[in-house]
N, C-alpha and C positions, 0 to 999 in steps of 0.2 A: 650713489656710486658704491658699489661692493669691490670685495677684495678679495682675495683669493693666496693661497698658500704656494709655496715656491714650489712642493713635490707635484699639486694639482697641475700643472703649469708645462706644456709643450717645451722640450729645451733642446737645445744645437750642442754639437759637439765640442768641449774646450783643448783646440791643438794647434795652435797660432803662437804663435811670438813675435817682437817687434820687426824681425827680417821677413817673414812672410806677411806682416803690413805694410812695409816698407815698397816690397815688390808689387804687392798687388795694387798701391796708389800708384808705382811709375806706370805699371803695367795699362791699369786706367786711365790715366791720362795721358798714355803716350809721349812716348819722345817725339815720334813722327807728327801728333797733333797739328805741331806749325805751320807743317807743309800744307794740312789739309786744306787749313782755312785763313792760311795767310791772305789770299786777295780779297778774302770778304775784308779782315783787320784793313786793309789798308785803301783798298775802297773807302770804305766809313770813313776811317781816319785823317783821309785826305794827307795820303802818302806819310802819315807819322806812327806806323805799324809799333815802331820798337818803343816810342815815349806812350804808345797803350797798352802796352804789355808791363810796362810800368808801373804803369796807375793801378791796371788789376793787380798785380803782385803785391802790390799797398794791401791793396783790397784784401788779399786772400789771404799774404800772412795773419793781418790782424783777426778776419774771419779764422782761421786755424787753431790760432791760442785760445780762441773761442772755444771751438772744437776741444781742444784738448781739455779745458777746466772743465766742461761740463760732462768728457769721458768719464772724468773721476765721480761726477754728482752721480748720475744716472748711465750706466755702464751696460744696460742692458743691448738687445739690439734695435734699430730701431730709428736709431741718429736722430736728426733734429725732430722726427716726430715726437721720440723719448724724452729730449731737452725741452722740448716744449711744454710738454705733459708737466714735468717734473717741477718747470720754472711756473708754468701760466692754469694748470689741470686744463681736463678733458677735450675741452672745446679751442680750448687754439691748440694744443698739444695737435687735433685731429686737423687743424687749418695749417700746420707747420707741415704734417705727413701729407697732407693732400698738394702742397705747395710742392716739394721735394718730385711728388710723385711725376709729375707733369715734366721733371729734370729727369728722375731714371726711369718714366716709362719709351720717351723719346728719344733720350739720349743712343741706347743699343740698337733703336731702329734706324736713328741717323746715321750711327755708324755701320750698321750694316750695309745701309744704302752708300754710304760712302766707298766703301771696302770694295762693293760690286761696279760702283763704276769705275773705280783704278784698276779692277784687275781684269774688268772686261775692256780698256784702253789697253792696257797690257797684252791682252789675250781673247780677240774681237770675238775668236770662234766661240767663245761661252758668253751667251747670256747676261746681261747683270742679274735677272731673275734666278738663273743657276748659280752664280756665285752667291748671292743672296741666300737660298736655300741649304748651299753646303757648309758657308758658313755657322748661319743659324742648325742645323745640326747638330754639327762639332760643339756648338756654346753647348747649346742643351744637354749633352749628354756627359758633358766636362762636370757641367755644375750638377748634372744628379750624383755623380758619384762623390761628391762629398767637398769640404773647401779645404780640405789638404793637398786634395790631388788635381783642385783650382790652383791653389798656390802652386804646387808644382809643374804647371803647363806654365804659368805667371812668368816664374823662373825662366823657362826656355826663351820666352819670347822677349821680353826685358833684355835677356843677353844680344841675344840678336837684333833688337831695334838699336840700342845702344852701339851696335857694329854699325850699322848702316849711315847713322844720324854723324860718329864718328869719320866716315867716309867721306861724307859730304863737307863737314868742314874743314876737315884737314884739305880735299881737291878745290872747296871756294878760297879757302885763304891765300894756298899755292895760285889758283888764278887772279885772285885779284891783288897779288905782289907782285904778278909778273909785268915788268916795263912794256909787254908784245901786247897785252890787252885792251881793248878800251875803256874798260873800267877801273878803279882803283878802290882799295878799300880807307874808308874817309868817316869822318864825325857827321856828318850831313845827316845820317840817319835819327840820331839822338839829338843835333842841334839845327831845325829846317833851317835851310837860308833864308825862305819869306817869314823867319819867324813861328812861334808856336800859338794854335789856336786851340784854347784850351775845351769849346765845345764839338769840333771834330774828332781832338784825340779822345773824349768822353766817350763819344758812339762809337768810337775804334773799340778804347776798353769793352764796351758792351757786349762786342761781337767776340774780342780777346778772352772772355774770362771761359767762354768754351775752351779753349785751350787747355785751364786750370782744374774742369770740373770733371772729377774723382777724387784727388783730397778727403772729399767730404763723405767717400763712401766706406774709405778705411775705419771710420767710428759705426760701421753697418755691421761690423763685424767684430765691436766687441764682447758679446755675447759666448765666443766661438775662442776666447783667448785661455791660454791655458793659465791657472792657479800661481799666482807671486805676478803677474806680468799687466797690472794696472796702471801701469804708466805708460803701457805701448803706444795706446793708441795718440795719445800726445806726442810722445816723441818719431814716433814716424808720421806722423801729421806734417808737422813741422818742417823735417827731413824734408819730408817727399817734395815739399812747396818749393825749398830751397832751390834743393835739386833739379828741378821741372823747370823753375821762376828761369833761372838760368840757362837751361837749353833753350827755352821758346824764345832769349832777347836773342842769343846767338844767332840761331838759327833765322829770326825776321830780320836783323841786322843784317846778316851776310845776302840773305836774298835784295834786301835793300837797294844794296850799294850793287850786286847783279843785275839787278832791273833797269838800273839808268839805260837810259834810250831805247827802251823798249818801251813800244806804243801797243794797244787795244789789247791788253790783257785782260784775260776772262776771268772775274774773280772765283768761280769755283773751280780754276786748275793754273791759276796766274802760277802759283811756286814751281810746274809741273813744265810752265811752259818758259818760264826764265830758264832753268836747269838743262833744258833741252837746249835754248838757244844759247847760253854761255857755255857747259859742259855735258856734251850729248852722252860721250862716256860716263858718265852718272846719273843720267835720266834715267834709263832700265832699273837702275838700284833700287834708286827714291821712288820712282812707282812703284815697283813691285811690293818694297818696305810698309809706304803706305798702302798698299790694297791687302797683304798679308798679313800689316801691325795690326790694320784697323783692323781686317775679318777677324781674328784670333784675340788679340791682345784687346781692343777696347772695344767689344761683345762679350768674350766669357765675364771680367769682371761686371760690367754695368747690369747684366743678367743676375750674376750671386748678390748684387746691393739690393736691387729691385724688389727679387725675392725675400730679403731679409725685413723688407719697408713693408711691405704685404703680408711676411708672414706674424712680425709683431704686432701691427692694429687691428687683424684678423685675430689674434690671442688674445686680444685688449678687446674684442667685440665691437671694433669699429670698423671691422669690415667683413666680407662672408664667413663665417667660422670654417669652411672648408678651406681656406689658406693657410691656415695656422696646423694642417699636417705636417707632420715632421716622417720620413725614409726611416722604419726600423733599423736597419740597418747599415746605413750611409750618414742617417741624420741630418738629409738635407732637408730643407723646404717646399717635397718636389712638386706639390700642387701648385704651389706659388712658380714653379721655373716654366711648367708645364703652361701654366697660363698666360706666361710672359712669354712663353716662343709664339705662343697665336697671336697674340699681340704685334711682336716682333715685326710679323711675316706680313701681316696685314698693312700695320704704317708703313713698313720696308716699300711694299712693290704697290702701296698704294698711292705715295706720293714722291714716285719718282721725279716728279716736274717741278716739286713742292720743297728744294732742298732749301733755301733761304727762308722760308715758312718754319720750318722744322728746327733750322740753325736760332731763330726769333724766340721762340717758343721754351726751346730746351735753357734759354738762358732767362727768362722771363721767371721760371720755376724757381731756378736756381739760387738766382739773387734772392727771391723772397723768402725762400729757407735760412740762404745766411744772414737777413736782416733778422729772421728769428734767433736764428743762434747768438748772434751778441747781442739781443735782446734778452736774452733765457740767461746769458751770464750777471748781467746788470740784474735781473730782478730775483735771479736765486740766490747769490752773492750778495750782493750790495743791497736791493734793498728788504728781502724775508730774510736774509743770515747777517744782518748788518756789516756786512764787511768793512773794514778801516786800511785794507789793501786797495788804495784809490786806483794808484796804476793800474794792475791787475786785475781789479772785478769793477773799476767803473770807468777809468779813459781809456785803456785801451780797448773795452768792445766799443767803449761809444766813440771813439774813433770810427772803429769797424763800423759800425753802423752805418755813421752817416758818407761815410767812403763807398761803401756796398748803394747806400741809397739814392748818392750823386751818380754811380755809374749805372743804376737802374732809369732815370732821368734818361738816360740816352739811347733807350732803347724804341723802338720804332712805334708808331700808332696801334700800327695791324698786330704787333706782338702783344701790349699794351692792352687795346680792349680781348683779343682772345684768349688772352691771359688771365684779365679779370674775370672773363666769362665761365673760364673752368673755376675760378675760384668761389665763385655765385653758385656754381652746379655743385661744387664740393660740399657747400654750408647747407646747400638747399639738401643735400641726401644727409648728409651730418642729421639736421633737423626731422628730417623723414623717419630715419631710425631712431631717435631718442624719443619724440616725441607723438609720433604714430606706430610706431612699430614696439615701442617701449623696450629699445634692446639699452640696454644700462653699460658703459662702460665699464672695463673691470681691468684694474690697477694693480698689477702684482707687487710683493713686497719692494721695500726701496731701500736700494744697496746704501752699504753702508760709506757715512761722507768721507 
């Protein structure tokens, strides 16, 4: 393994601070998220959507504080592929990025393919292939110009999801305290009458923690922070969980207690189609919200993470040295955006039929990264830095751990073996190149602890 000096070294632009990580994790995870894929959550769950939005939020904070200690080890860009490096070297370092990858190569196409069927419900006369495309554009051209003027579009759209999501609750709570309704707002949600079955709300959480996933793309973009600002990404890590954790029980709660007595909901538009049938005057909102949050707001970011995942193990020689360009003058990653909108465009409009496939998949990745990440705390901490901080560097990731790995448990067959299968494909080329191809990993210096 060779090393290499920090001037040799492709580098990103440092002009971030903790409010433009902040935004860009809501902006990533959406507020509207809930709405997207609440009836898959509660399918799985066997109607206990909000006790698995619970369990994930277990899951994620403890996965978070993960995130945040190992911001401070290895701060470059790069996220859990870097923690892993850092914690484990070269070869699972490359199994932690190839794990992730499988989360944000899919994730922006899910979403785009999401985006285009709300807003061709909305708006029949376009295509979803067209909104699909116009979309994808707008990311692409957001993220070459640089992750200031990312963060800056972040901004916009944040404000405005945060208007809409606002909308909705204020109009469900006004209906469901009114005496003229059939419904009422009630504990049923949080405490089932037949009781709680702790293996349905598992696979609920499983399908839930898509809701959660960007968190963990804010540490993609430590590389990019500006000079004194080493603890950003921890403390908007954090934040953003908080903040999020919160909208999405709200948000399944209230639909919840809307949904009673409504029969044959469709789980990829059940939120879409409760809102319609209790308050028709807020259906237009909340579709359009999610067709425009999702095209805009959860595609630009999952696009700038992606890039940033491709463009550090490309600079690390684990992957084509052609990613690891960096825009003279923008300082973006634009080969790496470049090759993530064909990507895009391809899973987008190739697996329109395929969105529960997609949904399986993208959480499959996910979880395996954060079983990494509080695995990389425990073994860079606690046990190569002997740490005597029990709490902090060894029960709470291993909390996280085994929390993250109960909810992995619940994830389907079909996700499960093609999950493992990309993960065989990943190790099998990992091995292709180190050891037929003799490309040598290369480690750039390591920040300081």
């Amino acid at each position: 393994m060779t090393q290499t000096t920090d001037t040799e070294r492709p580098k990103l632009k440092r002009s971030l601070g903790t409010l433009d990580l902040l935004l860009y994790g809501i902006v990533f995870m959406s507020p509207i998220a809930g709405f997207a894929v609440y009836g898959f959550v509660q399918d799985s769950s066997g109607d206990m959507a909000v006790l698995s939005y619970l369990i994930g939020c277990i899951g994620m904070v403890l996965t978070g504080l993960s995130y945040a200690a190992m911001s401070r080890a290895a701060p470059g860009a790069g996220s859990v592929y870097n923690y892993a490096q850092k914690a484990f070297g070269p070869f699972l370092g490359f199994a932690a990025g190839w794990s992730i990858l499988l989360d944000y190569i899919l994730l922006p196409s899910l979403m785009l393919l999401i985006a285009g069927l709300s807003m061709n419900a909305a708006i029949p006369a376009v295509p979803v292939a067209g909104w699909v495309m116009f979309f994808l554009v707008i990311a692409t051209v957001t993220n070459l110009c640089g992750i200031k003027f990312t963060t800056r579009a972040d901004m916009m759209v944040a404000g405005a999801l945060m208007i809409a999501v606002t909308i909705f609750v204020i109009a469900a709570v006004i209906y469901l305290l009114s005496p003229s309704t059939p419904v009422s707002l009630s504990l049923s949600p949080l405490l089932p009458e037949g009781g709680v079955q702790m293996n349905l709300v598992v696979a609920g959480a499983s399908v839930a923690i898509l809701s959660f996933l960007g968190f963990d793309a804010i540490s993609t973009l430590s590389e990019e922070l500006k000079e004194g600002h080493s603890n950003a990404v921890g403390r908007a890590t954090i934040l953003c969980l908080v903040v999020m954790a919160s909208i999405f029980i709200v948000e399944s709660w209230l639909l919840s207690d809307l949904s009673k007595g409504l029969e044959d909901l469709s789980p990829d538009a059940a939120a879409f189609e409760i809102i319609n049938a209790r308050m028709p005057f807020v259906g237009l909102i909340v579709t359009l919200a999610v067709g425009l949050g999702t095209g805009f707001g959860s595609t630009i970011p999952p696009q700038a993470a992606v890039s940033r995942v491709l463009f550090a193990m490309a600079r690390d020689r684990q992957l084509p040295g052609i990613l690891s360009r960096v825009h003279s003058r923008f300082r973006s990653p634009y080969v790496a955006i470049l090759f993530m909108a064909v990507i895009m465009a391809v899973l987008s409009l190739g697996f329109g039929a395929h969105l529960d496939t997609l949904l399986s998949l993208v959480n499959y990745g996910a979880l395996m990264a954060f079983m990494f990440v509080n695995a990389s705390v425990i073994m860079h901490y606690g046990i190569r830095g002997g740490s005597r901080q029990l709490v902090r560097h060894w029960i709470l990731p291993g909390i996280g751990f085994l929390v993250v790995a109960y909810v992995f448990t619940g994830l389907s067959s079909q996700s499960l073996i093609m999950g493992t299968a990309w993960i065989v494909a990943g190790i099998a080329f990992y091995l292709v190149q180190r050891f037929m191809l003799g490309r040598t990993p290369v480690v750039g210096l390591d920040a300081a602890e």
